[in-house]
C-alpha positions in Angstrom: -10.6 29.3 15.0 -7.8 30.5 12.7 -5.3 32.2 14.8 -3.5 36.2 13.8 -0.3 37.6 14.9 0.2 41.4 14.7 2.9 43.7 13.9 3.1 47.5 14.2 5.6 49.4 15.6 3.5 52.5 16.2 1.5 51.5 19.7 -1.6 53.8 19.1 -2.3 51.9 16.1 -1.3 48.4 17.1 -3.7 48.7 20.0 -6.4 50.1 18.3 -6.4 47.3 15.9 -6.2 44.4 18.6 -8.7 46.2 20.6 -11.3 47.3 18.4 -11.0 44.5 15.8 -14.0 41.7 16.9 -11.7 38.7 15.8 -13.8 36.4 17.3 -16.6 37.5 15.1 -14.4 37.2 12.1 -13.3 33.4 13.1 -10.1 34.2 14.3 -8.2 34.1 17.8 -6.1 37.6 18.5 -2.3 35.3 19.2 0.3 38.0 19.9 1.4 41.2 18.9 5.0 42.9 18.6 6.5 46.3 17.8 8.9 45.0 15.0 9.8 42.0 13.0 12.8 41.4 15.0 10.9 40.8 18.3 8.1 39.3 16.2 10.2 36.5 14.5 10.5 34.3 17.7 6.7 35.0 18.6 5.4 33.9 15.6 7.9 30.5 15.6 5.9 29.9 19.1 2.6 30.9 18.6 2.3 29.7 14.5 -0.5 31.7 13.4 -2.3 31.0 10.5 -2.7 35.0 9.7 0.1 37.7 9.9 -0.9 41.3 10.0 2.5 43.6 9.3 3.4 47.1 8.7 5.8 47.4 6.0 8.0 50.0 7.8 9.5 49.3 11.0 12.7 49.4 12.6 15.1 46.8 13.3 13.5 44.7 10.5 10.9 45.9 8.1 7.6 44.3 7.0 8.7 42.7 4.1 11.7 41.3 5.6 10.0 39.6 8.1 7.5 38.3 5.5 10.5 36.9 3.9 11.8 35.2 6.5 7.9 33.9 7.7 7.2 32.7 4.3 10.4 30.5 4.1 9.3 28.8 7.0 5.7 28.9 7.3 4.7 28.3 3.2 1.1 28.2 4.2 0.8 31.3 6.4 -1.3 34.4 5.1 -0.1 37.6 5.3 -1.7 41.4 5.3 0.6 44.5 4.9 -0.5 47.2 6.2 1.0 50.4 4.3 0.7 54.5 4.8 2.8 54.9 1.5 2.1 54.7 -2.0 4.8 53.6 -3.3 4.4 51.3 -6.5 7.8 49.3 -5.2 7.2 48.2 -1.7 3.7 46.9 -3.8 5.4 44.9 -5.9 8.3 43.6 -3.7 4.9 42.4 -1.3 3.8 40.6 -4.3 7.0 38.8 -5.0 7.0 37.5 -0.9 3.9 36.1 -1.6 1.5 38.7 0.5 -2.3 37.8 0.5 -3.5 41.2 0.7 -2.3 44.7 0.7 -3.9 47.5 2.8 -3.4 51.2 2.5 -3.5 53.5 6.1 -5.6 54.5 8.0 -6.9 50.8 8.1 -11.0 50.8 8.9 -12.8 48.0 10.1 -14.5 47.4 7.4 -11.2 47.2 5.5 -10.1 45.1 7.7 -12.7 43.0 8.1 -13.2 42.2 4.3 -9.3 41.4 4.5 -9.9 39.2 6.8 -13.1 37.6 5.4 -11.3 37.2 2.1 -8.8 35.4 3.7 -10.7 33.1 5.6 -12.7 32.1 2.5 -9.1 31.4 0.9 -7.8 29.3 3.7 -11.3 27.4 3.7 -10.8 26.6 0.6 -7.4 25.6 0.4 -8.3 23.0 3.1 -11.0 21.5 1.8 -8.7 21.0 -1.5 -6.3 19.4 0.3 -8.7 17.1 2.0 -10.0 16.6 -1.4 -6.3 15.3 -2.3 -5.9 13.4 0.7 -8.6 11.5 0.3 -8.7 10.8 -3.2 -5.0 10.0 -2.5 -6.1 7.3 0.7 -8.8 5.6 -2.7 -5.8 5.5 -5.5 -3.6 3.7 -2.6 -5.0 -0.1 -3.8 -4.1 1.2 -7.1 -0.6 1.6 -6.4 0.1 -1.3 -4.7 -1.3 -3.3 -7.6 0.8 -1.4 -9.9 3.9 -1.8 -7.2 3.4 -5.5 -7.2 3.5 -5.5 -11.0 6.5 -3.7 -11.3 8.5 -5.7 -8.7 7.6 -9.2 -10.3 9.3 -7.8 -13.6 12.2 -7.0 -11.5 13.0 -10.0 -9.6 11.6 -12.1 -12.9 14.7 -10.2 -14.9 12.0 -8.9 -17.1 13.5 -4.8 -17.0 16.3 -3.7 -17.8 18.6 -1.1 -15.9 17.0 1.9 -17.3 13.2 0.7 -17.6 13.5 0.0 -13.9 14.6 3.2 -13.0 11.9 4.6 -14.8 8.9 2.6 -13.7 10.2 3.3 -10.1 10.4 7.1 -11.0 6.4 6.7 -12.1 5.8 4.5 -8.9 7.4 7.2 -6.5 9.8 4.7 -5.3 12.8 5.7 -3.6 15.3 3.3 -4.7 18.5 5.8 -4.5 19.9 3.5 -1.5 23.5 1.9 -1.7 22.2 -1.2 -0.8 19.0 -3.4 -0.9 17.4 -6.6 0.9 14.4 -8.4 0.8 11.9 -10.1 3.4 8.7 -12.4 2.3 6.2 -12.9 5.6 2.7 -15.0 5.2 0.4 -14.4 8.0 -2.5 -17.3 8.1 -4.1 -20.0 5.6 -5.9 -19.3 2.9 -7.9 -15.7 3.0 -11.4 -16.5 2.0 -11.4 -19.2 4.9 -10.7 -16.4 7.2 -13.0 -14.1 9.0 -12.7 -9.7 8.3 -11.3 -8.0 10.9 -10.2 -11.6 12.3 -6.4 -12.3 13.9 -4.8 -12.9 10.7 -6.5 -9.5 9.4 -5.6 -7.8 13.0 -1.8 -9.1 12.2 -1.7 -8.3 8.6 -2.9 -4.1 9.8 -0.6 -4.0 12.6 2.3 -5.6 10.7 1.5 -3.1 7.4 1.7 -0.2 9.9 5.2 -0.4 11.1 7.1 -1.0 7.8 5.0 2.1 6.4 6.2 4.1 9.0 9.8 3.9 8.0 11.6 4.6 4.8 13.9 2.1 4.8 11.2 -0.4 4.0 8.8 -0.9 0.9 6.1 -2.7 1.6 3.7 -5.1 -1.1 1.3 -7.4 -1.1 3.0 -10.1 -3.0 0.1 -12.9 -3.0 -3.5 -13.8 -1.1 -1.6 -14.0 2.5 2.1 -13.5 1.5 3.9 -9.4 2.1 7.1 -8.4 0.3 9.1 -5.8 1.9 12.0 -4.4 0.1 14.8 -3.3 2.7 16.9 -0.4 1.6 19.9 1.8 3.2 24.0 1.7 3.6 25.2 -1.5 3.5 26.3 -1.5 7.0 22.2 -0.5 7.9 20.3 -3.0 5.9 21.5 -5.8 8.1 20.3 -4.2 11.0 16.9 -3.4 9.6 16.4 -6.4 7.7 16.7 -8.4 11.7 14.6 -5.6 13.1 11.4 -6.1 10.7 12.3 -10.0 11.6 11.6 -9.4 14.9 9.0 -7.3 14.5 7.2 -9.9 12.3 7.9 -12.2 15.2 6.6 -10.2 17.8 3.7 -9.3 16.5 2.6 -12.9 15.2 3.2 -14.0 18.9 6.6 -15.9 18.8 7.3 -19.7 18.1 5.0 -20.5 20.2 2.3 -18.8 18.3 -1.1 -20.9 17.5 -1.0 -18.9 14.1 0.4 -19.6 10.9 3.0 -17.7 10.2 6.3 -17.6 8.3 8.9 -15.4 7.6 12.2 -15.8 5.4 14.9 -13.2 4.4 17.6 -12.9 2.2 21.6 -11.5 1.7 22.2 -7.6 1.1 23.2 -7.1 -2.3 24.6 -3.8 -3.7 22.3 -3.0 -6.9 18.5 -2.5 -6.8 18.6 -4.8 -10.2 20.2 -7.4 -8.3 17.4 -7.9 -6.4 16.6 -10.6 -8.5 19.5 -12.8 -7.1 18.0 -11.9 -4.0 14.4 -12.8 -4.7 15.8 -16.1 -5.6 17.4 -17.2 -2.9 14.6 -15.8 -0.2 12.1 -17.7 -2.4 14.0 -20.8 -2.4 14.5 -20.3 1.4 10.1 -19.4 2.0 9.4 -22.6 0.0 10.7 -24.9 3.3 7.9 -23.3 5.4 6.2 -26.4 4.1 8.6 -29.1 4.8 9.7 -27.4 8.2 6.3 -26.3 9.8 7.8 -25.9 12.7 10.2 -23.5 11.9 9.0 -19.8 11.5 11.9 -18.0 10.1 13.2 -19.7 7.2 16.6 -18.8 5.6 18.7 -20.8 3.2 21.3 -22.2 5.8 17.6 -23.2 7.4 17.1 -25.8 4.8 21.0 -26.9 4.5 20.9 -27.5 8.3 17.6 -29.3 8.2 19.2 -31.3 4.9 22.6 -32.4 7.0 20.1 -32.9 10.2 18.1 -35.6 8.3 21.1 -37.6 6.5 21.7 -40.3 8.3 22.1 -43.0 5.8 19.7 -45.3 6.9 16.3 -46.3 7.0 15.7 -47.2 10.4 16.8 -43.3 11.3 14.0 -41.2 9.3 12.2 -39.3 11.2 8.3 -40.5 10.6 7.4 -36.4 10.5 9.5 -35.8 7.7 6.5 -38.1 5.7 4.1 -36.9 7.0 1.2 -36.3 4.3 0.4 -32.7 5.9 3.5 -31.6 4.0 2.0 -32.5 1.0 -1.8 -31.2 1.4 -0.4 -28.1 2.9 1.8 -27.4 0.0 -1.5 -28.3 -2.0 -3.6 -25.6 -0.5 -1.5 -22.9 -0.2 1.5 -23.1 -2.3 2.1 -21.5 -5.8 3.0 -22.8 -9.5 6.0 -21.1 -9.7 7.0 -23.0 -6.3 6.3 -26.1 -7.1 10.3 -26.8 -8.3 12.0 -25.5 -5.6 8.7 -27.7 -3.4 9.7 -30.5 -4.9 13.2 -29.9 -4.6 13.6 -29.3 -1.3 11.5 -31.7 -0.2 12.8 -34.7 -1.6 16.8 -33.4 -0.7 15.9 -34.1 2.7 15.0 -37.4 1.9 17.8 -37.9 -0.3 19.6 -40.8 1.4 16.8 -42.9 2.7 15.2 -42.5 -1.1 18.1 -45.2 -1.8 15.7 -47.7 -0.9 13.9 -49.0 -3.2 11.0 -50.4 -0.7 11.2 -46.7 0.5 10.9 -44.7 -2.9 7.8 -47.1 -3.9 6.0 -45.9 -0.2 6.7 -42.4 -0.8 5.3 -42.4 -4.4 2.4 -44.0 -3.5 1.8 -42.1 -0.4 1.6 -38.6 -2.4 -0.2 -40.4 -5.5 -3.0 -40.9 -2.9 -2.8 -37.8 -1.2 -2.7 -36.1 -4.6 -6.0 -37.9 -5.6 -7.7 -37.3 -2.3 -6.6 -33.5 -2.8 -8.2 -33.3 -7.1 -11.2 -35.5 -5.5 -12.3 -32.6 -3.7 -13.0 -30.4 -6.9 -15.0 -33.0 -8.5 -11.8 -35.0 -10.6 -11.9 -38.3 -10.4 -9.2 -40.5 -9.9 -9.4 -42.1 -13.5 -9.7 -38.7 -14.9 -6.9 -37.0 -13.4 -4.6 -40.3 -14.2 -5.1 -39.6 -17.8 -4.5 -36.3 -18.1 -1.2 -36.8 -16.3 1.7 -36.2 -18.9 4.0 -39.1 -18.5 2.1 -41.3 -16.0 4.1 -44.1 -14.3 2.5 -47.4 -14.2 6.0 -49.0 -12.4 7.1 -47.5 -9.3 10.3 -48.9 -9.5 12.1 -45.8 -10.4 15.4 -44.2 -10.1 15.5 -41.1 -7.3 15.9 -38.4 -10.6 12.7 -40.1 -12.3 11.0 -39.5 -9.0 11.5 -35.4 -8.4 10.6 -35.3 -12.4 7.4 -37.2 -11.7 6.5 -35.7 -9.0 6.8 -32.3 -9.9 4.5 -33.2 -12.6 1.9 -34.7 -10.2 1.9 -31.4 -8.5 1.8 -29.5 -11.4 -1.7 -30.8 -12.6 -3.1 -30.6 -9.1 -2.0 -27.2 -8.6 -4.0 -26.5 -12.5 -7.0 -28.4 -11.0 -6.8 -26.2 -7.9 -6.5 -22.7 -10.1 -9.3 -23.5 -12.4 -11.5 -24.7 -9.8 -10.3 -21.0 -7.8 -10.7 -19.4 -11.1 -14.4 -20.5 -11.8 -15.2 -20.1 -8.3 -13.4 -16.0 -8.4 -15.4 -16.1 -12.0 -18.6 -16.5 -10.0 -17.7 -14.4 -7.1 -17.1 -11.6 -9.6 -20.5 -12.1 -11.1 -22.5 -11.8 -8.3 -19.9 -9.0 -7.1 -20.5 -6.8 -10.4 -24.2 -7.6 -10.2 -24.0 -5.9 -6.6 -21.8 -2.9 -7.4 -24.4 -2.3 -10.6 -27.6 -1.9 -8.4 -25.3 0.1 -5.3 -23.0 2.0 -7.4 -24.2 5.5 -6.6 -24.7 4.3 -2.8 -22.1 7.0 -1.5 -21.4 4.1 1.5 -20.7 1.3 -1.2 -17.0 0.4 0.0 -14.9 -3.1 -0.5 -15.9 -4.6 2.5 -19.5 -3.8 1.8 -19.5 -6.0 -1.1 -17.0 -8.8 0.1 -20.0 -9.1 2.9 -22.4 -9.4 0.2 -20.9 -12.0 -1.8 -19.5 -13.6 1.1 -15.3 -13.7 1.5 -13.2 -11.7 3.2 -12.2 -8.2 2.4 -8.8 -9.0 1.5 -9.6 -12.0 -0.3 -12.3 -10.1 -2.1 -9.8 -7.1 -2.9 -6.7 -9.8 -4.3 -9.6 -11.4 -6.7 -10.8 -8.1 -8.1 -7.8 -7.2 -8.8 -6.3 -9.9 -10.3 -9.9 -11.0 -13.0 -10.2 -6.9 -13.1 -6.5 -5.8 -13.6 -8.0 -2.8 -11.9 -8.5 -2.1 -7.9 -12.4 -2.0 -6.8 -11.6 1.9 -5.9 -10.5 2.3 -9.4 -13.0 0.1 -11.1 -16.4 2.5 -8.6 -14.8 5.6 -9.7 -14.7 5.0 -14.0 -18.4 3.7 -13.5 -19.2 6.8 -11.5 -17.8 9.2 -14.1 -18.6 7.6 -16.9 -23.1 7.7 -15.4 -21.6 11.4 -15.0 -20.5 12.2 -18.1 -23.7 10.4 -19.3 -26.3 12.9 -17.3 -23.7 16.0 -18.5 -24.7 15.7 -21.9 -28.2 14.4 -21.8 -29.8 16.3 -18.8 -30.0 19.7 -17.5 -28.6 18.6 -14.3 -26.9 20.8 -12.0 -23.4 19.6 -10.7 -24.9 18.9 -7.3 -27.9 17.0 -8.5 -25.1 14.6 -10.8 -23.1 14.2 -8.1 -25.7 13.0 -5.8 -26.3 11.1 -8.7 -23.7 9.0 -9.0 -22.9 8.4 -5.4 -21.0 12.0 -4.6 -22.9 13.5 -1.3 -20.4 16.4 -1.6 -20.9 18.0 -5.1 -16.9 20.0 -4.4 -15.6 16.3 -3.7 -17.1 15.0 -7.1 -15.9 18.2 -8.9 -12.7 17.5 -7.4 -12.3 13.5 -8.7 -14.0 14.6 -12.1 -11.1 17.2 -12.9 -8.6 14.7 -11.4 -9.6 12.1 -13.4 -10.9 13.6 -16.5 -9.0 16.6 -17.2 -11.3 19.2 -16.9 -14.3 20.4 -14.5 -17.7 19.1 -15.0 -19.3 22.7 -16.1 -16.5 22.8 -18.4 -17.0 19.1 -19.8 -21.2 19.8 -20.3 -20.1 23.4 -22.3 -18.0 21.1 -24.4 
């Protein structure tokens, strides 16, 4: 029940109103009383009522004084003055505090309760609005981390310039007024399609999502299938602290070193300019890209990969460590690594080879090792091994190469697997699309059609499922159900004489407001007005 705080400083009347008032009846709980706004003030702090019931002239502190006061810090509370003069300017000073409704003595019951009836219907509705808002608000989130991730891959790709980021982060309600700026890329699991909903990875992914929401000094994206950006903002002498605190979150939560999950982590140096960032980027990048040379090692930074580098350079053959070949590296690279990491792959993974790779004998096993496990990968999408040969640009038929040959070739080798592995992803997310479309067409109006509904159907994972749309799409799923709904809307607007309840049920909208609600939101104007158009 909605809960109302009375003030009157004359006692006959003040108890004749909470006595002979049935609030109950009305919807409302009777939650204090004083004699004048001064004694009122600190009862209504306690209490918070959702309803104030005032005379205008008391003493110590009048009516609209107190309503003053109230309405500064209460915005949402409703007020009644109660008045026995009729005097035009303590009417219009009530308006400019923001009073609900103005009542002239004596005060019936009847008065009163229409008062409070109008009220009631007012406070209803300014609810339900702003459950309207808060759920439509919940739907457009996807949305906005699609256009989020956008935005920040022109910034760390040096796409904007000073201004244009400003601007797009104005639009993306990014708070990027900060002194200071840091980044963090985490992975969580393989590949997401492989993985089951709601399984660890998932479990990890939610709990991990949860905690750099909850402060401001972090922005969180989803920056690929498995992998999270978080953007880590504050004074310079705080972004060092929080950047090792969402470390260790990340570690805590993914269950340590020890962990049995995949997991990696990598951060990078503070800099002083949000457009800097893309220094940043760099470097945290460079550093992520070891996660598949050093499996082992779960936080990755890029004194990581120098200390692995002076680790392995021993100058000789006989002291390589056998693990350092080891063909997972390759395959794993294969599976889950991107195009755009394929240098910094190749790179990295070669340096710490660097001294043994002045053996000939050595250089001719390594090529040939990741020639095979190359082929073995492009085998398992149909490709031949003659096929995939010739379309290699710059195919080497004589191993006996120089170590700068080598990284060119093969980052080339890569290259054209990695295409192979897209395309084959691509026609497979072009067929998963299909059926997915197909599936939305005949459930679309269902009002319980959600993401996970139709990953099910088709047979991924809802994350997986919600990166693909997205990406063949270049719209969110939420986005995509709501323009098919109100464009079926708009249709049966024009053609049939439909009442607003009997569209929205039409098009998947169990509460008629609700649909009235997203139809003004996204359309500009209210559905009666659209069909009068």
């Amino acid at each position: 029940m909605l809960k109302v705080f009375l003030v009157e400083d004359e006692s006959v009347v003040r108890e004749g109103l909470r006595d002979n008032i049935p609030w109950q009846d009305y919807g409302f709980t009777f939650a204090g009383e004083a004699g004048d706004g001064e004694m009122a003030l600190p009862l209504i702090r306690k209490t918070q009522p959702d309803v104030l019931i005032t005379d205008i002239r008391m003493p110590f502190m009048d009516g609209l004084s107190l309503c003053h006061i109230v309405r500064q810090e209460f915005p949402n509370i409703k007020i009644i003055i109660m008045s026995g003069f009729d005097d035009f300017e303590y009417a219009k000073r009530a308006v400019n505090e923001g009073v609900d409704q103005y009542l002239s003595k004596p005060v019936t019951r009847r008065m009163m309760k229409q008062a409070l009836e109008d009220i009631r219907e007012k406070i209803d509705s300014e609810r339900e609005q702003l459950g309207y808002a808060s759920r439509y608000q919940l739907e457009s989130r996807e949305y906005e981390q699609l256009q989020r991730r956008n935005f920040l891959e022109n910034v760390f790709g040096g796409r904007l310039c000073v201004e244009e980021i400003y601007e797009g982060a104005g639009r993306l309600n990014l708070q990027i007024d900060a002194s200071c700026f840091n980044l963090i890329l985490y992975s969580v699991g393989g590949t997401p399609d492989e993985e089951k909903e709601g399984g660890p990875a998932d479990q990890i992914e939610e709990t991990l999502a949860a905690y750099f929401l909850r402060f401001p000094q972090y922005i969180l994206s989803r920056w690929s299938l498995n992998t999270f950006c978080v953007i880590v903002k504050g004074e310079r002498e705080e972004v060092g602290e929080y950047t090792r605190r969402g470390l260790q979150e990340i570690t805590r939560v993914c269950g340590g070193e020890e962990s049995r999950e995949v997991w990696y982590a990598a951060a990078g140096k503070p800099v002083e300019r949000f457009s800097a960032l893309r220094d940043c980027y760099n470097e945290v990048n460079h550093a992520f890209a070891c996660r598949f040379w050093i499996p082992k090692q779960h936080i990755l930074t890029s004194e990581t990969a120098a200390h692995y580098r002076e680790e392995t350079d021993e100058g000789s053959l006989e002291s390589l460590d056998v693990s350092q070949v080891d063909p997972v590296i390759i395959s794993s690279f294969l599976e889950n690594g991107q195009k755009d990491e394929t240098e910094e792959f190749t790179t990295g993974y070669l340096s710490t080879l660097q001294d043994v790779l002045k053996s000939k004998m050595f250089r001719g096993y390594l090529m040939l090792s990741i020639r095979f496990n190359v082929i073995s990968f492009v085998k398992k999408f149909g490709v031949s091994q003659e096929e995939f040969l010739r379309s290699l640009p710059g195919e080497i038929r004589d191993f006996d190469i120089n170590t700068g040959e080598m990284y060119s070739y093969v980052e080339r080798l890569l290259l054209a697997a990695l295409d192979i592995r897209d395309k084959a992803s691509n026609d497979r997310s072009s067929r998963l699309l299909k059926d997915a479309l197909s599936y939305i067409n005949q459930h679309y109006t269902d009002e319980q059609l959600s993401l996970n509904t139709v990953a099910e159907a088709v047979g991924v994972s809802g994350s997986y499922f919600s990166a693909s749309f997205s990406r063949e799409m270049n719209m969110t799923f939420v986005e995509y159900i709501t323009r098919k709904r109100m464009d079926r809307a708009k249709e049966l607007l024009q053609t049939r004489g439909m009442h607003t309840q009997e569209v929205a049920a039409a098009v998947g909208y169990k509460d008629p407001h609700y649909f009235s609600f997203v139809f003004k939101k996204t359309q500009g104007i209210s559905p009666k007005e659209y069909r009068n158009s």
